[in-house]
C-alpha positions as CSV (number, residue, x, y, z in Angstrom):
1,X,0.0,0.0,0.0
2,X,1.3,3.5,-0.5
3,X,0.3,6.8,0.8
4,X,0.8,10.1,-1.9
5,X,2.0,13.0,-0.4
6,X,2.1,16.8,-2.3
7,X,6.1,16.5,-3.4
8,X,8.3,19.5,-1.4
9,X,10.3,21.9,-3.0
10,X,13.6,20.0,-1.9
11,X,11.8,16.7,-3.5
12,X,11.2,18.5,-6.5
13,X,14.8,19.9,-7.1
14,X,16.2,16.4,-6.6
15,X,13.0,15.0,-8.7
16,X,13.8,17.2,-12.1
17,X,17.7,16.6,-11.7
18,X,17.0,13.3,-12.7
19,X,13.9,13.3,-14.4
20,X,15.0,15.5,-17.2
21,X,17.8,13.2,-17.8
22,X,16.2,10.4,-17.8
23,X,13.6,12.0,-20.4
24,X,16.1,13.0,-23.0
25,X,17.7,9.4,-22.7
26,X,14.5,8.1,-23.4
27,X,13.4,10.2,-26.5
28,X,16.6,9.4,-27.9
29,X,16.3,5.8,-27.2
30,X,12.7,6.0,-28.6
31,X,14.3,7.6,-31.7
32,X,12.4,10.8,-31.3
33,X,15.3,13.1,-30.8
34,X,19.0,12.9,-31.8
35,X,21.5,12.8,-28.6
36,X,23.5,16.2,-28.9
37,X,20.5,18.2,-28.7
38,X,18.2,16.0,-26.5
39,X,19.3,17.5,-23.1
40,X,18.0,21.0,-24.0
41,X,15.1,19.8,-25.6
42,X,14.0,18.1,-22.1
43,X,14.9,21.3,-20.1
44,X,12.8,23.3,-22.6
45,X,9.9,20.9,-22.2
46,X,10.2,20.8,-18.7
47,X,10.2,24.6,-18.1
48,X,7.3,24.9,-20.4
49,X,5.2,22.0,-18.9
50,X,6.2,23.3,-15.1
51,X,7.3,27.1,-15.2
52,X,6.3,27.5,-11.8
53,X,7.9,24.4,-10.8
54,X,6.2,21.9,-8.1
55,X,3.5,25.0,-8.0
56,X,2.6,25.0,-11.5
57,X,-1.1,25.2,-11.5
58,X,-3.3,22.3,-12.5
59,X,0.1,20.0,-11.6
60,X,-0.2,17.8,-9.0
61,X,2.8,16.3,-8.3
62,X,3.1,13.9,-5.6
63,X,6.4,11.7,-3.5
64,X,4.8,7.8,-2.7
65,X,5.9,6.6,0.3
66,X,5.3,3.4,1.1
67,X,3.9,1.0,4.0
68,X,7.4,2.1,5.9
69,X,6.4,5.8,5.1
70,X,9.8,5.5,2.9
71,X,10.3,7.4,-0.4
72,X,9.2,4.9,-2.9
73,X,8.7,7.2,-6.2
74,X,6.9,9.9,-7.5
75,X,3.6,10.6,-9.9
76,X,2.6,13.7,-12.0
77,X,-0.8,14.4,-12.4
78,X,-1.6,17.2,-14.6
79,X,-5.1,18.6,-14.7
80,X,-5.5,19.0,-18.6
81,X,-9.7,20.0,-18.7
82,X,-12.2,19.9,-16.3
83,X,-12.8,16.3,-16.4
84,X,-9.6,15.2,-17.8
85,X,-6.2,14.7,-16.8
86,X,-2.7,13.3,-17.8
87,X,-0.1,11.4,-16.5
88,X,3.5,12.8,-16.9
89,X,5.3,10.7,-15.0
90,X,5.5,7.9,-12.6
91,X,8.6,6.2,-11.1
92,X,9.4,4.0,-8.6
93,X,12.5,3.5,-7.4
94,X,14.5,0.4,-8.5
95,X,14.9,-0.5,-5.1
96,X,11.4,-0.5,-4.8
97,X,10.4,-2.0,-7.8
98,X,8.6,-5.6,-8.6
99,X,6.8,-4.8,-4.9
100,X,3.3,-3.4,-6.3
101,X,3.8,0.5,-5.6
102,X,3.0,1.2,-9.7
103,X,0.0,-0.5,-9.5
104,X,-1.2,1.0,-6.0
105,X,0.2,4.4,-6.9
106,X,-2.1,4.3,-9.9
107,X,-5.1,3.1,-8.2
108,X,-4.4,6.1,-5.6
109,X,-3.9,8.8,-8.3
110,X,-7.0,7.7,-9.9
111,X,-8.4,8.2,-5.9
112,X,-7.2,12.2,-5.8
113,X,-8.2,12.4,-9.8
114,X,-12.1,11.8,-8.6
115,X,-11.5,14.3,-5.7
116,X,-10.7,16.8,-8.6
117,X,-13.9,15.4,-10.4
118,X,-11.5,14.3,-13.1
119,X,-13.1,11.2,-14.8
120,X,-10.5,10.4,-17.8
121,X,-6.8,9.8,-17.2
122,X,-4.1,9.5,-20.4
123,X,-0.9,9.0,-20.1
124,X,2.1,8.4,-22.4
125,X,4.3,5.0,-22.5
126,X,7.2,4.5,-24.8
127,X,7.0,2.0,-26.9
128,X,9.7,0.2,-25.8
129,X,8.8,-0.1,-22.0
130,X,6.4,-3.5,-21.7
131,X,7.0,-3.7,-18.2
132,X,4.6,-0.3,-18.1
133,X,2.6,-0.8,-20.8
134,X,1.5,-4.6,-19.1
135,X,0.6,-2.6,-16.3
136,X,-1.3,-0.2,-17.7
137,X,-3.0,-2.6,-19.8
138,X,-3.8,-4.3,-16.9
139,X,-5.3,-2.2,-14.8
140,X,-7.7,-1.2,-17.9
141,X,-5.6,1.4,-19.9
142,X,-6.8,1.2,-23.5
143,X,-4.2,2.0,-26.5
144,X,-5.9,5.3,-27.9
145,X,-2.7,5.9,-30.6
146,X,0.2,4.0,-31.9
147,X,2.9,5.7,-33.7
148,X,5.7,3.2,-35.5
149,X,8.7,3.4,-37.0
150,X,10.7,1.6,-39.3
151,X,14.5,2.7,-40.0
152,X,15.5,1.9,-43.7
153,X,19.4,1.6,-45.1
């Protein structure tokens, strides 16, 4: 079980460190972006989606702490329309993977979502993650788009 608490300004400093990072590794990974230009393009997108940082309005972003009230991950929940929202970002720590946080984390995001009266979630999964994308499919996550590539020599 895991408990989501509004992320702190310390959290958050530490949270985009790596999580912009991470994001340009994966869009080049993904193919979307080539890597000598990827880094800037994830700090633009960042400052763009979150110019008021943790505080941005209609962001939600949360620290999941576990059963042990431990720092297990984090969650993004942006309020995109009245009744809709989207999913930024979810992680869980490695150390805390393969334990059940993702799917609990998502059944408690969906939990503040209805507090907002929010009654559509999207997110975005690469293509290449099938851990996530079994788990979204799981827990009743539809495909609504599928973008594919094909590299030819």
């Amino acid at each position: 079980m895991v408990t989501l608490r509004k992320m702190t300004p310390e959290e958050y400093e530490q949270y985009l460190g790596t999580s912009v990072e991470d994001y340009a590794k994966e869009k080049v990974s993904a193919g979307n972006w080539e890597e000598k230009d990827s880094l800037q393009k994830a700090k633009e997108e960042f400052s763009t989606l979150l110019p008021d940082g943790e505080n941005t309005e209609n962001n939600y972003l949360y620290t999941i702490l576990n059963e042990k009230n431990e720092h297990a991950g984090i969650i993004w929940l942006a309020k995109k329309s009245p009744e809709k929202a989207f999913i930024y970002d979810i992680r869980i720590l490695e150390e805390h993977q393969g334990k059940g946080y993702g799917k609990d984390t998502m059944n408690e995001i969906e939990k503040e979502a209805k507090q907002m009266d929010i009654n559509k979630i999207g997110l975005h999964v690469f293509g290449h993650n099938k851990v996530a994308r079994g788990l979204y499919e799981k827990i009743g996550y539809t495909t609504t788009n599928i973008v594919m590539e094909k590299e030819i020599n």
